[in-house]
N, C-alpha and C positions, 0 to 999 in steps of 0.2 A: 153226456154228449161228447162225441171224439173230437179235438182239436186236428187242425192240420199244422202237422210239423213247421209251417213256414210261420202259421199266424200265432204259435208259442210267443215270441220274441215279442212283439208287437202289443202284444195282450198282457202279457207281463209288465212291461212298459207302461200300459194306461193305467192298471192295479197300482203299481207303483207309484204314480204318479198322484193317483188320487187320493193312495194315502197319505203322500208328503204332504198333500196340502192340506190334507186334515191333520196332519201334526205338528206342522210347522218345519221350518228349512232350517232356523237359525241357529240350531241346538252344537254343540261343541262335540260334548259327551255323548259316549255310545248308548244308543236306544233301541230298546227292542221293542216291538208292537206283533201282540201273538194273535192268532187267528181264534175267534171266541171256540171254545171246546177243545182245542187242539193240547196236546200235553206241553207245557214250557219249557218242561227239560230237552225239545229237540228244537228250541231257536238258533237259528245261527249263533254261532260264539268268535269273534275274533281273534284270532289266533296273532296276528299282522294289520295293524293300522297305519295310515298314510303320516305322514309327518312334516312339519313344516321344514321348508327345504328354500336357497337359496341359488338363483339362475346366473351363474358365472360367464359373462360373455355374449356367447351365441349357444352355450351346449344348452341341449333340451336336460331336464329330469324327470327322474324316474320315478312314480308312486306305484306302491306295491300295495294288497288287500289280501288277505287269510282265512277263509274262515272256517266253519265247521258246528254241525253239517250244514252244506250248500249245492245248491244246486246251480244258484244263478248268483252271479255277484256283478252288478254294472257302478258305473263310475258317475256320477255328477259334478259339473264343474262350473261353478256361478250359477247356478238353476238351472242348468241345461247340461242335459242328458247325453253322454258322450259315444260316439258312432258304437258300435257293436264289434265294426273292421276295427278299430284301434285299441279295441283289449286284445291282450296273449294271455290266453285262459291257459292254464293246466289241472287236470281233475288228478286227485288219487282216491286212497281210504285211509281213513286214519289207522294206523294200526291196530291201538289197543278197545278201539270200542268198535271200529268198523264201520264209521259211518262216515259219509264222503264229503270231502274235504275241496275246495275251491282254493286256487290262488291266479289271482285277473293283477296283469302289469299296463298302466298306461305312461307314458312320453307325452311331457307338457314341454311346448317350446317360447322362445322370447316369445314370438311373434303372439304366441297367444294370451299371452300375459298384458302384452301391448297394447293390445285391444280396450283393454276395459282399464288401461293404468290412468290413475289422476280422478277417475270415476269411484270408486272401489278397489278393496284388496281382494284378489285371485283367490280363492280356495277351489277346493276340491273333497269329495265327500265318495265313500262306499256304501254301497246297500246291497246287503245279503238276504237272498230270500231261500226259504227250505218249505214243507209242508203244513209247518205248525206259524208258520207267522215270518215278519222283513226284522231286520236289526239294519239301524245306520250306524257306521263308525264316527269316529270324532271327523272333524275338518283339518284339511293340515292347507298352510295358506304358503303361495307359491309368491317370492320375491324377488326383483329385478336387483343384485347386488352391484354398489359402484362404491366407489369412492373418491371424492371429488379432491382435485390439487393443491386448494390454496388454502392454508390452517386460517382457523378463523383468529387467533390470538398467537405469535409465536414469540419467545421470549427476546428479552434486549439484552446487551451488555450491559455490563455490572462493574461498579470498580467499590469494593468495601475493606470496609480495616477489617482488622484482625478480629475475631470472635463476633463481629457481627450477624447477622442472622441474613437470608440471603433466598428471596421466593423468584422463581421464575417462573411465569406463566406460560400457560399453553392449553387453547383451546381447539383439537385435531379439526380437520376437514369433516363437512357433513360425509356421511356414509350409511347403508347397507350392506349388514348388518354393522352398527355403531363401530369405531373405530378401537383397536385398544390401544394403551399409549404405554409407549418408554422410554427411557431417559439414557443417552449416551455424553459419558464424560471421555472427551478424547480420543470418543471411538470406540471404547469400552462400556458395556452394559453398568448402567447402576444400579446395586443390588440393597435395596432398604433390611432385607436382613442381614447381609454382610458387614451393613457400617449403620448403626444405632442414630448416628449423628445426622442420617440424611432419611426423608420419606417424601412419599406424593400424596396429595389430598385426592380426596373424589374429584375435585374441579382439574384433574392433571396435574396443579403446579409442582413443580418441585422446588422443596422445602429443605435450607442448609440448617441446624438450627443456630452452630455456630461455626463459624467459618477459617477455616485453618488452611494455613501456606499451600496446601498438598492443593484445596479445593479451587486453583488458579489453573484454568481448563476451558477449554472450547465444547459448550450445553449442546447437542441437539436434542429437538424432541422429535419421538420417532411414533407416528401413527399408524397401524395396521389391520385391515380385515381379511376376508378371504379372497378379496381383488388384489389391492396392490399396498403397496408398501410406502407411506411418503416421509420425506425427514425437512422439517424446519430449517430455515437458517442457523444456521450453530451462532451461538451469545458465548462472547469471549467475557470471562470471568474474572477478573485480575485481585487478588487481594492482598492487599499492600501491607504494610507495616512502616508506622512513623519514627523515626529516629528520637532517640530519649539519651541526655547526655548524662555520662556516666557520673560519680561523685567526683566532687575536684578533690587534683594530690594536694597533698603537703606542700607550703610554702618554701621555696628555695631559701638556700641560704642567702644572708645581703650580700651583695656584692660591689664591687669598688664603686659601681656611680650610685650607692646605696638605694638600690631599688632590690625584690626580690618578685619571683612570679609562681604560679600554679597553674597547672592544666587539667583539664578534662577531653573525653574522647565521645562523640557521638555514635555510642557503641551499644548504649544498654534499652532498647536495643535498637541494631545496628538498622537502619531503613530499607528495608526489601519491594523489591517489584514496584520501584516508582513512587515510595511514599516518600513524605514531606523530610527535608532533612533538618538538621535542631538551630534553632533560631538562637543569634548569639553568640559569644564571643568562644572560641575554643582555649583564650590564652589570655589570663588575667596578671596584671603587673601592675605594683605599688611600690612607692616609696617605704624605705623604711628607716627609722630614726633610732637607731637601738646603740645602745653604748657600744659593740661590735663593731659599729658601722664608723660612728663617730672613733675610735679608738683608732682601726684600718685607717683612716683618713691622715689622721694627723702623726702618724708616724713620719719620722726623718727619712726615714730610705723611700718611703711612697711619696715624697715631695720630690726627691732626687727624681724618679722615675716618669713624674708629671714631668716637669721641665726637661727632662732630652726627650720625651717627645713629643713636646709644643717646639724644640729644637727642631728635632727632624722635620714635624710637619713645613716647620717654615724653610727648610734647605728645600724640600720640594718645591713649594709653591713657586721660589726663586726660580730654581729651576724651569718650569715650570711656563713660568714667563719668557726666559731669557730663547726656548725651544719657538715660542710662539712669534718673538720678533723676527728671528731666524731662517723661521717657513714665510711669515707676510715677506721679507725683504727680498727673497728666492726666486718668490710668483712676480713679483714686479716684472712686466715685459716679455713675460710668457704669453698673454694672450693673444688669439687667435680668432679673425675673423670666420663665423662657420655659418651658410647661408641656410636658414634653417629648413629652407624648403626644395632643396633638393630631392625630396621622398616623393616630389609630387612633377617627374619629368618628364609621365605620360600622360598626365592628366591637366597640370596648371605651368605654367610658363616657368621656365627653370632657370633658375640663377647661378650662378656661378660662384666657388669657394675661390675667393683671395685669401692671400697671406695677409697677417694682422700690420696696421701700420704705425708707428712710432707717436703720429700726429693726431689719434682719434684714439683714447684712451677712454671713451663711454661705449664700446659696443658690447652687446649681451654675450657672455663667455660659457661654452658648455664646451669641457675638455672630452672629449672622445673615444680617449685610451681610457678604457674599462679598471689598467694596470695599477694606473695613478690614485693616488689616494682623496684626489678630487675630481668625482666622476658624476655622470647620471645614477642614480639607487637605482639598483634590483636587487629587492632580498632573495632570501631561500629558504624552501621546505625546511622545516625542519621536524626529525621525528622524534615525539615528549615523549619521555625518560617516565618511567613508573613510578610514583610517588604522590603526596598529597593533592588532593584536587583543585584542576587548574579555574584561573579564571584572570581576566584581563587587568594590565596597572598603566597607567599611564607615566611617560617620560617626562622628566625636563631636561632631557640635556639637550644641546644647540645641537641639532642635526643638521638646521641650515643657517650657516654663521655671515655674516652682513661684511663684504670687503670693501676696499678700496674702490670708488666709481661707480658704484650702482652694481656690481656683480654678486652672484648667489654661488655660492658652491653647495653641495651637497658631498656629505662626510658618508663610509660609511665601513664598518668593522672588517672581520675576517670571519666567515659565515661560520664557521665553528666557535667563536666566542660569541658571536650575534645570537646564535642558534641556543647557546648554555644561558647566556644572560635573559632571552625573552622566555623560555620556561621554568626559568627560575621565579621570573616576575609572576609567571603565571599560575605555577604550585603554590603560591602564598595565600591565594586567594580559596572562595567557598563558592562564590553565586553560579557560575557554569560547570558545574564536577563533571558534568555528562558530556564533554566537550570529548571527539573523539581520537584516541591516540594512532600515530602511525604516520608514515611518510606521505600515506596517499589520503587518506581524509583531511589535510588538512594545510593551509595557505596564510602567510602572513606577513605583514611588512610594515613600516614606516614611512608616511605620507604627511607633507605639508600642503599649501593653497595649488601647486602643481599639480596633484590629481594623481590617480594610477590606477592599475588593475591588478585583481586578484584571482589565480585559476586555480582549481583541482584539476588535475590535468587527467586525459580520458573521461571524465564523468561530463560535459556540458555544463558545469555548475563555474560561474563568476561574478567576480563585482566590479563593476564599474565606477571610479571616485573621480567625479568628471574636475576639470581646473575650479579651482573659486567653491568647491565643495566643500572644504574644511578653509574655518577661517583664516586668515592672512596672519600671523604669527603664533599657531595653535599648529603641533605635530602630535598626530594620535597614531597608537600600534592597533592595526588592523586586523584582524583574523576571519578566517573564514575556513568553515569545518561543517562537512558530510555524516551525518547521523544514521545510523543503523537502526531502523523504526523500530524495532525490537528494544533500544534501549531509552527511547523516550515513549512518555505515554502519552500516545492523541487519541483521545476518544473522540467516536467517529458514533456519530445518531443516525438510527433508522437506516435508510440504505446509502450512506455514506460513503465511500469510497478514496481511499489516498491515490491522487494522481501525481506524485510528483516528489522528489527526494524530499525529505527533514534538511534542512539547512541552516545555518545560524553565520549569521556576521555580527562582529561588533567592534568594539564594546559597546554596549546600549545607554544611552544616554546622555554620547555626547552631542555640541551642537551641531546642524550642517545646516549652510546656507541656501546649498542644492541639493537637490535629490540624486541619490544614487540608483545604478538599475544592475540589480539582481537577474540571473540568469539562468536559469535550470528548465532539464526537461519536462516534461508530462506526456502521458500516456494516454489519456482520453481522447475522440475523436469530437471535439465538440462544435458543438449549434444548438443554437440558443431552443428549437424547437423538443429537444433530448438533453440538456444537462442544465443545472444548477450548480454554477462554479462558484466555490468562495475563496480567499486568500485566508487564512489563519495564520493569527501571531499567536506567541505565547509571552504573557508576561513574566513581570518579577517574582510572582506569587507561582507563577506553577502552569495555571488555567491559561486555555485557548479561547482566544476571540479571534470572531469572525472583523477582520478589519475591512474589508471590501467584498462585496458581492458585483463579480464581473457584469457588466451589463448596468448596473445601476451605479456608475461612478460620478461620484459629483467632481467637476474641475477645480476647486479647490483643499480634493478632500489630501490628505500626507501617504496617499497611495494610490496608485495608478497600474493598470496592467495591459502591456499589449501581448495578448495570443497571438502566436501561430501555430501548425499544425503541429509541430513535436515541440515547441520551447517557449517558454512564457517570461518576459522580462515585464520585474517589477520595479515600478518607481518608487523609493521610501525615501522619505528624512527622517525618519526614525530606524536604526540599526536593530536587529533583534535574530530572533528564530522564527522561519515560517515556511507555511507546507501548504498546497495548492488541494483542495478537496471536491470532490463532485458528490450531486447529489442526483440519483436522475429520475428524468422529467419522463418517458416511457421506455417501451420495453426496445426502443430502435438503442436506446445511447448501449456505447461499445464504447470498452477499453480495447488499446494492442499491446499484445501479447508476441513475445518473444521465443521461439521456439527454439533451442538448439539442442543437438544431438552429439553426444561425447560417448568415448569407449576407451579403453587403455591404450596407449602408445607400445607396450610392450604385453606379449601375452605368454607367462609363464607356465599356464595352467589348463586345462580341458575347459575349463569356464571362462565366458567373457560376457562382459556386461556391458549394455548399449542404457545411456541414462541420458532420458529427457526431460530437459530444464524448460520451465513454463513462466515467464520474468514478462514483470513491466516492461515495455521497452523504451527505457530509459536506458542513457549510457552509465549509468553510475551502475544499475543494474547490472549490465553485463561484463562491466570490469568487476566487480566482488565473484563473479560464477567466471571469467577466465581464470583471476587469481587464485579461486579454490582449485579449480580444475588442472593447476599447473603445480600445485601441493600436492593433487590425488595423481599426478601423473597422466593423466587425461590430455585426449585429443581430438578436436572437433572433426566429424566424417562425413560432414552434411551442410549444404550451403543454410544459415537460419531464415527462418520463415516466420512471415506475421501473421495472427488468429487474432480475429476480432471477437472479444467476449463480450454478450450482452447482456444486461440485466434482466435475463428471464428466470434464475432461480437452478435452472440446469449446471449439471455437474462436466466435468470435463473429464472426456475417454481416451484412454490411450492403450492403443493395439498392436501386436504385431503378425502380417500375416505370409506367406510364401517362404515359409525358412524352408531350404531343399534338406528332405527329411534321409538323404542319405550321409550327408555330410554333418546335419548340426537336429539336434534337439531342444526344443523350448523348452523350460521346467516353470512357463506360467501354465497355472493349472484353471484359469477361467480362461473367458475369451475376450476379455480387455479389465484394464483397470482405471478407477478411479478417483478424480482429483474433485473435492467437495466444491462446490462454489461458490461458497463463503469465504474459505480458506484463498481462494486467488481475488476476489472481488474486493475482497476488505483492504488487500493493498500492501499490508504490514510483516505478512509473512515472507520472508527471502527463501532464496535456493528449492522452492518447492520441484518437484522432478518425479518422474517414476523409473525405475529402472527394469529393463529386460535381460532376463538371464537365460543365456546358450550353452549348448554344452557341445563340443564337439566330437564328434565319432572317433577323431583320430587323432593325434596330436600332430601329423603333417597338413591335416584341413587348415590354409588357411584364408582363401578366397569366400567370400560372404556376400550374399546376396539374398533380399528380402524388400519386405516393405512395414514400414509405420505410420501409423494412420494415428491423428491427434483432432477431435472435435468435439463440440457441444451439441450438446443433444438439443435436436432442433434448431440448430443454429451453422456456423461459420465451419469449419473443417480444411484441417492441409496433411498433403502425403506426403511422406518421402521414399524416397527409391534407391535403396543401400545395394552399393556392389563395389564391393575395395577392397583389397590383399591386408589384412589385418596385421599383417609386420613390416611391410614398404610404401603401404600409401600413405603420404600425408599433404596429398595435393590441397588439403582446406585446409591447413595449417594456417596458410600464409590469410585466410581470411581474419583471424583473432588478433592482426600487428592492427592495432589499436593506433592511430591517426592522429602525429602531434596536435597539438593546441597552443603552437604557439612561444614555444622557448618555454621561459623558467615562471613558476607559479606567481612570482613577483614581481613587477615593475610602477617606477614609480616614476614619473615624469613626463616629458614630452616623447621617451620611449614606448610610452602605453597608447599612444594613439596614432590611427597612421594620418589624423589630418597635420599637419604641422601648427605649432601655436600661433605664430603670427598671421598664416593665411586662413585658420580659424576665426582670426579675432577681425581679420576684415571682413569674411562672409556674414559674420555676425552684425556687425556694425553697417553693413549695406542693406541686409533683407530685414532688420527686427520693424524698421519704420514704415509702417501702411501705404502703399503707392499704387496711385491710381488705376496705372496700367499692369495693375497684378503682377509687377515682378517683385514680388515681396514675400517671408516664410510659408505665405498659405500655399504660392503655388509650387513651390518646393515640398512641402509637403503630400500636394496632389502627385509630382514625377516620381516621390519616393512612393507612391502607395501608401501615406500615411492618413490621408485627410480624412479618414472617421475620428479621430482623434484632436481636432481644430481646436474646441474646446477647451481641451487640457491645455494644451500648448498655449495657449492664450491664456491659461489664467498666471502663467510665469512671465519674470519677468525679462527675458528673453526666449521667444519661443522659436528662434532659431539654434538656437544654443540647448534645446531640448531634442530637434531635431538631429541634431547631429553628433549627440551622445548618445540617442538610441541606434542613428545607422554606425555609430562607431563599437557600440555594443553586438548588436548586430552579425556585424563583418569582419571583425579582425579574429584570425592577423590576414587572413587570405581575401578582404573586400577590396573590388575594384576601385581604384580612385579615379580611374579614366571616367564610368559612368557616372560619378557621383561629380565628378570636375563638367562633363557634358550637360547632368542637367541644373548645375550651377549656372553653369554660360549659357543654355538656352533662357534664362528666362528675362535676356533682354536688356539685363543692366546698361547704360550708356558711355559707362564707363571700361573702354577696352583692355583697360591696367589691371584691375579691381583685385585678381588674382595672381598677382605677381609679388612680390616680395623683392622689396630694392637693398642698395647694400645701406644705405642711410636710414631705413628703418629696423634694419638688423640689429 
């Protein structure tokens, strides 16, 4: 019987169909089923089977089928029969046997995948039919590839000694098809056959076996399929080595006060990358009783030499004396009545300087002339001299010696002897080596029960030694020193973040009656809804404790912090080292970041280089990148810009685009570069920057104009819009003149503060006592913006006196005293004198 051409397809179809179901669907493997009688040797043969293929995106793919001989070849896909319009058939003949040959293409797309996903996996299936019987191919099964963002385990920092063993984990993001994983040390591939000493398990980790200097490195782990590419947070690695002291020399010879000594060096070996340094004496001395000793002693000429100089000493001492009578009988009737509160003539009622009178030989004497050698203290910077590692000693010489009538004078050197003599002190010592050298990291002076402050001048960093802060006949040498994060080690957990310089004041462990308040920037934008701020000290031993966590401060506790938006002043009675850390709370907390854009001042060559610096912004921050920048000859060409980075794991990009391509040539060969975000997040890395290199057409080009573009992916983003004559502009020059702070990094006295001490000590003495009608420290505290803080204030024992060392921290040297005078006299006192300053209490 004749078929009609149209009912072929259709007929075929039901044949087909009825023999799948009599043999089953679920087979892998290629099956032939031949028609009973018919010769086997002409079953379809697959030449081209379908293969398992992965759906990238949105693109469809392609399955292809082969066979021979064929006459019909149709496609099934999850049991269902695929349109007839959606195969591209081509017939030939096979060459060498002549028998006809079939190849059917179909196009599977998401959408169809889609369908039946979460249900079942997708396959797809061939069936070739010829005269003698069908053959099915294997199944090749269709997948939707992704790869998802967040690893499921990514490794942590590390800090181990030497030769220890050293696994980091990492377990990649779910994905299709499975993820592969590898290991970048610095940036650079880790190659397990290149270095015997490092491998990865099946489970990813990677395994140091033992760990050597070199292995001190920023881990990422890097997961990848045929989607996308993702990299972990990078784990800073740090591996230390402990200091081991060398053998002790040979005993010196005895010497005349018959003692001799031996040394050793903490060198074997020497302590590397932050490890522990050698507990112990460097420098051991005994007596010694040896006939030499005794022999030396009793010699006639060494007797001689004892007695002329117990002679000499005592011609001095006379001396000595007779210099000291000389200067008291000098000062007699020098004094000078000086109204102390003159400083306050806009703000608190002004008195008037009289001349001293013959008749009133008790009033307070502070000489004025800086010249004299009886002045108010201000020390001075000074920059330590290279040599043994410093650390703090304390004085006893009278720096403030007891006169005639109740008067104080304060002594003080020639800053270049002050200067030799306090780093001398301070080379002797072990416990702070890491203290940092240089004129501008570091601040120091000598303060008695008067009080004073101490700056690094440009950075925001100071201390405040409020009056009665160090006790009443106790003088301590003060220091205060800026730390390059790089050279101490804060280990920082989980998504931790350094918001705020390393800073150290000391010496630690002496006493203080009051608290002092510390002052330094931060970079975080905080609320308590997005960050977990903690204060960390470091102790004697080495190790960071968390001493306060902001937001749960108890009123009693020896630290205290009040935030604002860039600057956080701490309360301590305990002197030490301490660094401001965040932890955050979601993906809203932001650090500010500091943009700036520098290029050479002079351009000698076809190339010129535009370098963008991406910095905390902190001032301490950007005084280390002006200072480098004025070493590299650098000049800023761009007003700086703040970038909000936020803790979403995104990296930071930096572009440049519209360079006029007849004048100048880019030689970046991508289309932006990038800055990890790890590497800015963690806080600890300085001068991070990328640089753009031009090249110009001509060596007359020098007019530039472009744009760079700096953001996070998914995030915050700022442009800048460059157009300056590269040899005459330096109209931003004048933005890098860095903004006194105030004279000289030392001051000690009633110079440190701009309230005056006696109108001090009566605002104190009127608001500490509780009064009815609320004119008392709380609501001075409400006028100042203070009163979240009641609390603490109240658990001292002057809480106005807390008040007004934090607004004198605060504000100088540039605070208004008019408003701080106004909302003094708003609150009512009855007394209309209260703030005036008479000559009789002077």
């Amino acid at each position: 019987m004749a078929v009609r051409p149209g009912l072929w397809p259709a007929l075929l179809g039901i044949v087909l169909a009825a023999w799948l179901r009599g043999s089953g669907a679920q087979q892998n493997a290629t099956v032939a089923n031949p028609v009973p009688g018919a010769n086997p040797e002409l079953l379809p043969n697959f030449l081209v089977e379908p293969e398992d293929v992965y759906i990238v995106k949105n693109k469809p793919v392609l399955l292809v089928c082969k066979a021979v001989p064929a006459t019909q070849i149709f496609f099934k896909c999850n049991g269902e029969w695929v349109r007839q319009v959606d195969h591209v058939i081509e017939r030939s003949m096979e060459g060498s046997s002549g028998l006809p040959a079939m190849e059917v293409r179909i196009n599977v797309s998401r959408q169809q995948v889609e369908k039946v996903f979460g249900l079942e996996e997708y396959w797809c299936q061939c069936v070739a039919w010829s005269s003698s019987g069908t053959t099915k191919s294997q199944k090749a099964y269709i997948r939707i590839a992704y790869l998802r963002k967040n690893f499921e385990q990514e490794p942590l920092a590390k800090e181990v000694s030497l030769e220890q063993g050293i696994v980091l984990p990492c377990r990649p993001p779910e994905g299709i098809p499975p993820a592969e994983v590898e290991w970048l040390r610095n940036e650079d591939l880790v190659d397990p056959t290149l270095d015997p000493n490092v491998y990865i398990t099946r489970e990813h980790s990677l395994v140091v076996r033992q760990a050597r200097l070199a292995d001190t490195a920023n881990y990422t782990c890097v997961a990848k399929n045929i989607v996308a590419r993702r990299r972990s947070a990078s784990a800073a690695v740090i591996v230390y080595v402990d200091g081991s002291w060398s053998p002790w020399s040979k005993w010196s010879a005895c010497g005349l006060d018959c003692t001799h000594w031996r040394s050793r060096e903490c060198s074997d070996p020497a302590p590397r990358n932050g490890g522990e340094e050698c507990r112990g004496a460097d420098l051991d001395t005994r007596n010694c009783t040896s006939d030499l000793c005794v022999h030396t002693a009793s010699g006639p000429e060494d007797v001689a030499l004892y007695v002329g100089l117990v002679a000499v000493a005592v011609c001095l001492l006379l001396l000595l004396l007779v210099l000291v009578l000389v200067y008291c009988r000098k000062k007699e009737g020098l004094d000078s009545d000086v109204a102390d509160s003159s400083i306050l003539t806009s703000g608190f009622q002004p008195v008037s300087i009289k001349p001293s009178k013959a008749d009133n030989p008790h009033l307070l004497t502070i000489q004025p002339d800086l010249s004299t050698t009886t002045t108010t203290y201000q020390g001075s910077l000074c920059p330590r001299q290279d040599g043994p590692s410093p650390k703090f000693q304390l004085t006893n010489g009278h720096l403030l010696s007891p006169l005639s009538g109740g008067r104080h004078t304060l002594h003080h050197s020639s800053p270049t002897s002050e200067a030799e003599d306090f780093v001398s002190r301070l080379s002797t010592q072990t416990y702070f080596r890491s203290l940092p050298r240089g004129i501008s990291n570091m601040a120091y002076g000598t303060f008695n029960f008067l009080g004073g402050r101490l700056m690094i001048p440009q950075t925001g960093i100071s201390l405040l030694i409020p009056p009665d802060a160090i006790p009443r006949g106790k003088i301590y040498e003060v220091y205060l020193t800026l730390h390059k994060p790089e050279d101490v080690r804060l280990p920082l957990a989980g998504c931790q973040t350094l918001l705020s310089p390393i800073v150290s004041c000391g010496p630690p462990g002496v006493l203080l009656t009051r608290p002092v308040i510390l002052a330094m920037d931060h970079c975080g934008e905080p609320s308590p809804e997005s960050w977990s701020l903690r204060l960390k000290k470091q102790s004697c031993e080495g190790s960071w404790e968390d001493v306060l966590h902001l937001g749960e401060e108890a009123p009693s506790h020896l630290y205290y912090c009040q935030l604002e938006s860039g600057t956080c002043y701490v309360f301590t009675e305990q002197l030490g080292r301490f660094a401001l850390v965040g932890e955050a709370l979601s993906v809203a907390a932001a650090k500010r970041l500091k943009l700036l854009l520098f290029a050479p001042v002079a351009c000698t060559s076809l190339e010129y280089n535009i370098r963008v610096y991406c910095l905390q912004d902190t001032r301490d921050a950007l005084k280390e990148v002006v200072q480098l920048e004025k070493q590299l000859g650098g000049q800023l060409i761009q007003e700086p810009r703040v970038l909000h980075l936020k803790d979403s794991y995104h990296n930071l990009r930096l572009s440049i685009h519209d360079v006029p391509s007849s004048l100048w040539k880019s030689k970046l060969l991508v289309s932006y570069q990038e800055i990890p975000f790890y590497h800015i997040w963690n806080g600890t890395q300085q001068y991070l920057h990328c640089t753009f290199t031009l090249e110009r057409v001509s060596p007359s080009t020098s007019d530039l104009a472009c744009k760079v573009w700096v953001w996070q992916v998914e995030g915050d983003g700022q442009s800048f819009n460059i157009n300056f004559n590269i040899t005459k502009d330096t109209r931003f020059m004048e933005l890098l003149a860095l903004e006194s702070e105030g004279g000289v990094p030392a001051l000690v006295g009633p110079s440190a503060f701009k309230i005056p001490f006696l109108i001090r000590q009566k605002i104190i003495t009127s608001l500490d006592p509780p009064c009815s009608r609320g004119a008392d420290w709380r609501t001075l505290a409400q006028k100042l913006h203070l009163d979240s803080h009641l609390s603490f204030f109240a658990s001292k024992p002057s809480p106005t006196a807390m008040i007004l060392n934090l607004w004198e921290a605060r504000h100088f040297p540039n605070g208004n005293l008019s408003q701080l005078a106004a909302a003094v006299a708003g609150l009512g006192q009855p007394d209309g004198g209260l703030f005036t300053v008479s000559e009789a209490e002077c």
